[in-house]
C-alpha positions as semicolon CSV with decimal commas, in nm:
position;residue;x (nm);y (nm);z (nm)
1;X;-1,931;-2,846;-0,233
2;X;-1,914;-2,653;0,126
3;X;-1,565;-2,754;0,145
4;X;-1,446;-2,609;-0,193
5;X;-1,705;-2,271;-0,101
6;X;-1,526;-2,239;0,276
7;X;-1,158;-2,330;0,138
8;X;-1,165;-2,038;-0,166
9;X;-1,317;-1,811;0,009
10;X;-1,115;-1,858;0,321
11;X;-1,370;-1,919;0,567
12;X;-1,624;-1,708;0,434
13;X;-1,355;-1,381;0,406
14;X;-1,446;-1,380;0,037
15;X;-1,783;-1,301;0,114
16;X;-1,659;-0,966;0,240
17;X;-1,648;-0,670;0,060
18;X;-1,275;-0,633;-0,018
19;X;-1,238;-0,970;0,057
20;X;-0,921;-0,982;-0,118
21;X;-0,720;-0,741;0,092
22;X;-0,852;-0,865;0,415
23;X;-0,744;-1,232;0,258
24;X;-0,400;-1,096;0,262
25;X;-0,376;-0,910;0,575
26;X;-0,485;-1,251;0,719
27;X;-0,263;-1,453;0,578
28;X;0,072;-1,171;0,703
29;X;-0,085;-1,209;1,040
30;X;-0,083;-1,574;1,035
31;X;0,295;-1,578;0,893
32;X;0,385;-1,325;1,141
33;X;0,218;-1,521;1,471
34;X;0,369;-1,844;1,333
35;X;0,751;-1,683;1,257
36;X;0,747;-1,360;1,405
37;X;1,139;-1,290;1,468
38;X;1,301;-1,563;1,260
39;X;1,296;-1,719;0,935
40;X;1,045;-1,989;0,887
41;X;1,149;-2,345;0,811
42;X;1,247;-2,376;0,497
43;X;1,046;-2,740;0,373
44;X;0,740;-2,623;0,647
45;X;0,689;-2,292;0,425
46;X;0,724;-2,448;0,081
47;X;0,466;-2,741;0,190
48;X;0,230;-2,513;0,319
49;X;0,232;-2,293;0,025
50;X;0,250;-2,582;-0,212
51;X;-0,046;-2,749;-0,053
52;X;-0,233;-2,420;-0,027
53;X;-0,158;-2,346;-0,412
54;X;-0,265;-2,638;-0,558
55;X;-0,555;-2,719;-0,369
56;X;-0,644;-2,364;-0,484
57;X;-0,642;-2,417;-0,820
58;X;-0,820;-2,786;-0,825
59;X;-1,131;-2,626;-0,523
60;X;-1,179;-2,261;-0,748
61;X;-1,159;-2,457;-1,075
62;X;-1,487;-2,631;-0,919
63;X;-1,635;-2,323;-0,757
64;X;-1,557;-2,115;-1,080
65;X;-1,881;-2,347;-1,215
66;X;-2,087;-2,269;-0,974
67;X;-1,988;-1,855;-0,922
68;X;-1,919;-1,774;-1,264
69;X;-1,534;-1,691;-1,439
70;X;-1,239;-1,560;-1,160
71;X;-1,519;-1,498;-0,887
72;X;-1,453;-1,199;-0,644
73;X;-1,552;-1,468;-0,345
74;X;-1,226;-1,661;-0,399
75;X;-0,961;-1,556;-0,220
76;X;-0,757;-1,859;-0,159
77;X;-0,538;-1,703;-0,491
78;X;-0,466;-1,384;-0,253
79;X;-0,365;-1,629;0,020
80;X;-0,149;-1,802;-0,188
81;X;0,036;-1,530;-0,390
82;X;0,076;-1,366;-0,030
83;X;0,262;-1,681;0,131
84;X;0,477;-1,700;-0,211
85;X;0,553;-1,345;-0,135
86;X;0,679;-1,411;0,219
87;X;0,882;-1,719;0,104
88;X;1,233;-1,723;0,260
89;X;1,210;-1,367;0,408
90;X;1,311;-1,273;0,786
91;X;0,967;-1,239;0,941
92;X;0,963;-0,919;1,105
93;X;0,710;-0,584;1,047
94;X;0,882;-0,388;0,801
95;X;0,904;-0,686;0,630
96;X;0,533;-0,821;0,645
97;X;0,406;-0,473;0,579
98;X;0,648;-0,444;0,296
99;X;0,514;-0,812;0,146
100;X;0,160;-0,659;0,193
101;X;0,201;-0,354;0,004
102;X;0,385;-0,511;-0,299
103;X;0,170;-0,780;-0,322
104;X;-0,150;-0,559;-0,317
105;X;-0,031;-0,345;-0,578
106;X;0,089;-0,626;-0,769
107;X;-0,261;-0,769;-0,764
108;X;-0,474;-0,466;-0,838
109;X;-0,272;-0,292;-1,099
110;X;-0,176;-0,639;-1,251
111;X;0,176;-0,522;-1,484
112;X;0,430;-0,712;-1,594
113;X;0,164;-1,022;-1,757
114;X;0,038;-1,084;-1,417
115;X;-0,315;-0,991;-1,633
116;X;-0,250;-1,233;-1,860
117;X;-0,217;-1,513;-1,631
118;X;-0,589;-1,459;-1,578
119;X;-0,623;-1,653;-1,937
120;X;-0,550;-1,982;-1,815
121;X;-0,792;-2,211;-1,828
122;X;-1,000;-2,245;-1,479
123;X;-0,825;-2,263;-1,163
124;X;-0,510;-2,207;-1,324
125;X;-0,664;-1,830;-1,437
126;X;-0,786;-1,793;-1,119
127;X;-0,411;-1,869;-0,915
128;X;-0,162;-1,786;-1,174
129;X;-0,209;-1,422;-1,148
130;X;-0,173;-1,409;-0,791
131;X;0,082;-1,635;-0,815
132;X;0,290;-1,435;-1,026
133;X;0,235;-1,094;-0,782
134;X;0,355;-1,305;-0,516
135;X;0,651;-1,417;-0,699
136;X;0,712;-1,004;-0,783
137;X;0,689;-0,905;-0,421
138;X;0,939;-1,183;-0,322
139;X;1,168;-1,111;-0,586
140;X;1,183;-0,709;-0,461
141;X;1,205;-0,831;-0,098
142;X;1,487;-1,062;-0,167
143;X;1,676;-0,829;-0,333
144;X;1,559;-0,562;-0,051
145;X;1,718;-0,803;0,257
146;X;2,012;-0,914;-0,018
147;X;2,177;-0,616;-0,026
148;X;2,056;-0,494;0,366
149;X;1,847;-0,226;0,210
150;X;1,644;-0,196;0,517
């Protein structure tokens, strides 16, 4: 049970107030430190975000008994909506920051049936919403470097 209580709340940052946010600042610092300057490897980031994402759904479905329905300790779902945000992106500030933003406000104001993701069953409710903001932010960033926006 400590594992599944230090993995979703990534290493105790759920136990913060905010723990969310700080989740996701995190987890751009760690992308940025590990690519900073070039695009990450292509299988590397899909592995790590696959392997982050579904371990995240199987360890919160467990906690979720424990702490009660889509608890505010697990984070894990910000981590992984954040590295599905930075998927295939240059890794560079403006970049980052820009992931961070989107993702945030994709998270918090929850449009677009992001909300109802949060109806799934479990650790699926508990993901699936933060999946889907990641998948918005990396959709707008995409089409952001596409076109050489900035």
């Amino acid at each position: 049970m400590l594992f599944h209580k230090l993995f979703t709340s990534t290493l105790g940052i759920g136990y913060l107030k905010g723990g969310g946010t700080y989740a996701a600042i995190v987890t751009c610092l760690c992308w940025y430190l590990a690519w900073a300057g070039s695009t990450p490897p292509l299988l590397l980031s899909i592995l790590i975000t696959a392997v982050i994402t579904l371990a995240g759904v199987w360890s919160s479905g467990i906690v979720e008994r424990i702490w009660g329905k889509d608890p505010s300790k697990v984070v894990i779902d910000e981590v992984s909506g954040m590295c599905i945000g930075l998927l295939f992106l240059p890794v560079n500030v403006t970049y980052v920051l820009c992931a961070l933003i989107l993702f945030r406000f994709f998270d918090i104001v929850k449009p677009f049936f992001i909300r109802k993701m949060e109806s799934l069953r479990g650790g699926w409710g508990i993901m699936f919403d933060d999946v889907l903001a990641g998948v918005y932010t990396n959709i707008l960033l995409s089409i952001v470097v596409w076109f050489k926006i900035f």
